[in-house]
N, C-alpha and C positions, 0 to 999 in steps of 0.2 A: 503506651506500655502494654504488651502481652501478658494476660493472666500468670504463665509460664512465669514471667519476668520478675511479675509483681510477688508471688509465691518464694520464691528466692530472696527478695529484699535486693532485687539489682535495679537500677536507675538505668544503666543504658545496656545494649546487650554486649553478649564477651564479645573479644577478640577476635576476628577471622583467624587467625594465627596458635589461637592461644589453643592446647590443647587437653580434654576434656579431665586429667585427672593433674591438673595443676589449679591452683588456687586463681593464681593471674601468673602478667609475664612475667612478675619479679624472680618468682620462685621457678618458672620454667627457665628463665635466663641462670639463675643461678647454678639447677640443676644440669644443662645442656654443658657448664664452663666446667661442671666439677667430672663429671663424664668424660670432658675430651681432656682436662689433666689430669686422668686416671688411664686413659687409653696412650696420652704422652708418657706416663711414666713405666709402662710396660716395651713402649719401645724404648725408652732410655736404657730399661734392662735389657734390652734382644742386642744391641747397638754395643753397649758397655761390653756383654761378653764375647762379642767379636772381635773388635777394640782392644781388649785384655790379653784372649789368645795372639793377636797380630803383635805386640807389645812383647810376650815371651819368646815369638820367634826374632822380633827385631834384636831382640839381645843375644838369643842362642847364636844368631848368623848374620852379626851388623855388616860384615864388606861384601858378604850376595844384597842385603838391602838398600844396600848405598848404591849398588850396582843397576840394581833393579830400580830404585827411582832415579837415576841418571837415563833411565828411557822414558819418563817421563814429560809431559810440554808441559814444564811450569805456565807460560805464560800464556795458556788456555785455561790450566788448573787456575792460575792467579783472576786472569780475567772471569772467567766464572766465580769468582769468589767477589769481587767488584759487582758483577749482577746478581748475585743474590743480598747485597748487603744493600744495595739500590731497590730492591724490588719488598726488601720485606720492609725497608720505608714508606712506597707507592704502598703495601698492604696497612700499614699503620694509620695513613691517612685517610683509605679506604676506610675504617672504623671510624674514624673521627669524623668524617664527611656522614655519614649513617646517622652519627650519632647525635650531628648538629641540623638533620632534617634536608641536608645536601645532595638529593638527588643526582644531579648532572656530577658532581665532586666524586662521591660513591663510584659514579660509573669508570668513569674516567680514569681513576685511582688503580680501580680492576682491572682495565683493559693494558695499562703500563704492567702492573705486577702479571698480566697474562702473557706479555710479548716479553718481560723479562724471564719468567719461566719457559714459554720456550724458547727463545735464546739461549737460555744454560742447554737446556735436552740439544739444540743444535750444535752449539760448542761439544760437550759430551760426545755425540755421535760423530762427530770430527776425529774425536779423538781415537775411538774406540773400533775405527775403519784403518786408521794407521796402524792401529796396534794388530789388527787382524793381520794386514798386509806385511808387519814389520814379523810375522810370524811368534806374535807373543799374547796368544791366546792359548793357553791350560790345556793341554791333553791332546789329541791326534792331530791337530794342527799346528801344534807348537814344535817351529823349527830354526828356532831365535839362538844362535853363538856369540858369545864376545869376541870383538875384538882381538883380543892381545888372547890366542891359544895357548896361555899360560894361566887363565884363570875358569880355562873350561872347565873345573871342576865344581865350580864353584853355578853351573848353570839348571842344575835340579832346584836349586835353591831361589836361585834368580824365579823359578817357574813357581815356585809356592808364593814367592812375595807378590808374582800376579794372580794368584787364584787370589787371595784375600783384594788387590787392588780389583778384578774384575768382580768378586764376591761383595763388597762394599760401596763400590760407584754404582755397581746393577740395579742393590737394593734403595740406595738412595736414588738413583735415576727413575726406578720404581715407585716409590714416593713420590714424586717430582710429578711422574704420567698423573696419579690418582689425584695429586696438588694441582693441577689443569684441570682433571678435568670437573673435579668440584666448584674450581675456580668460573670455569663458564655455566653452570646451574648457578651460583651464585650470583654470577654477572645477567642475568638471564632474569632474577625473580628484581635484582636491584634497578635492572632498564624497565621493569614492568611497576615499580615504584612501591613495592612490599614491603624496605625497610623503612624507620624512622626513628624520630628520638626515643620512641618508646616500643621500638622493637627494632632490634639490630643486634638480635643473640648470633643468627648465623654465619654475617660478618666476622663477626668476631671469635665465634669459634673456629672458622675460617682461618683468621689470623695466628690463631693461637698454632695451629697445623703449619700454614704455611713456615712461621719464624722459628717452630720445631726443627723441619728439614734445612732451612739455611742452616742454624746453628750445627744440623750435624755435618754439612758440609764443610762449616767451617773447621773445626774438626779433620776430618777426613780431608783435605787441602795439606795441611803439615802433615799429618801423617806417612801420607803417601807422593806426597812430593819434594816435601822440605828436611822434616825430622829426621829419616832413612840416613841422609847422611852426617850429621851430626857424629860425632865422636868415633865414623870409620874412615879408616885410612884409603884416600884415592886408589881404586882398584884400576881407571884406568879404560 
């Protein structure tokens, strides 16, 4: 034992991990968790008043919004909703394998929740190349008409319900980048065998971020695919 050590009243030395103005890792875990659900609930606010705004216009002008998600791919919306509810399971596990000393489990857990995140980001850009092409991208490229030239009136409207869908999937798809790419520094210190049962804070605040962004997909999913048409009348 080091003079240092002995002076202190410590038996073995700190933590590698543990950092110098926390007592131990309880209280640095503790603190790290309270940090990122205080950083979750400022984006629940930034998200909420988007959400709200998109919500007064759905009611001001329900049959452009019904209109405007009728150009929608439910079933890439849908499927992407399937792999994120899959993947923030492989993250949950991810935690629990950490937290049971499960090296190879840890890893493994992260490398699924990494290939189901980008799988969504590839689904998304599938989607977001058709919508370029289909001419329903917001402002000098937008050269999208209905159908039935009976309801061209109704297609300024049609263009604001894609600024909020390109304004909403962006910022979430934006999350998603910064959710990868955390996810591989985390995957990175876990193959190097950093975590365990008695430190596995960044796993887990990890997790807490990732099942953040799913839920707001989930979320944004009805919104903009489903809800839109809900109580207006087939425009057609």
């Amino acid at each position: 034992m080091s003079d240092l050590a002995f002076e202190h009243g410590e038996e073995h030395p700190p933590h590698p991990f543990l950092q110098h103005h926390f007592e131990d890792l309880g209280q640095q875990h503790e603190a790290s968790t309270l940090g990122m659900w205080a950083f979750l609930c400022t984006e629940i606010l930034f998200f909420g008043g988007v959400l709200l705004a998109y919500w007064v216009y759905r009611i001001m002008y329900p049959a452009a919004w019904a209109l405007g998600a009728e150009q929608q791919n439910t079933l890439a919306g849908g499927t992407n909703t399937l792999v994120l509810i899959v993947s923030s399971l492989t993250m949950a596990l991810a935690v629990r394998s950490a937290q049971l000393n499960n090296r190879r489990g840890t890893v493994l857990m992260l490398i699924l929740t990494l290939i189901f995140g980008t799988m969504f980001l590839g689904i998304k850009s599938y989607e977001y190349h058709a919508h370029w092409m289909e001419g329903l991208f917001p402002g000098a490229h937008w050269h999208w008409q209905p159908k039935d030239p009976a309801i061209s009136a109704l297609t300024p409207k049609v263009q604001l319900f894609m600024v909020f869908y390109w304004g909403l999937t962006g910022l979430h798809a934006l999350h998603m980048v910064i959710g990868v790419g955390l996810l591989l520094y985390i995957l990175a210190r876990a193959w190097r065998g950093d975590f365990h049962a008695e430190y596995y804070a960044p796993v887990e605040v990890m997790g807490l971020y990732w099942h953040f962004v799913d839920i707001v997909w989930i979320f944004l999913f009805p919104f903009l695919y489903l809800i839109p048409h809900v109580g207006a009348h087939h425009v057609g």
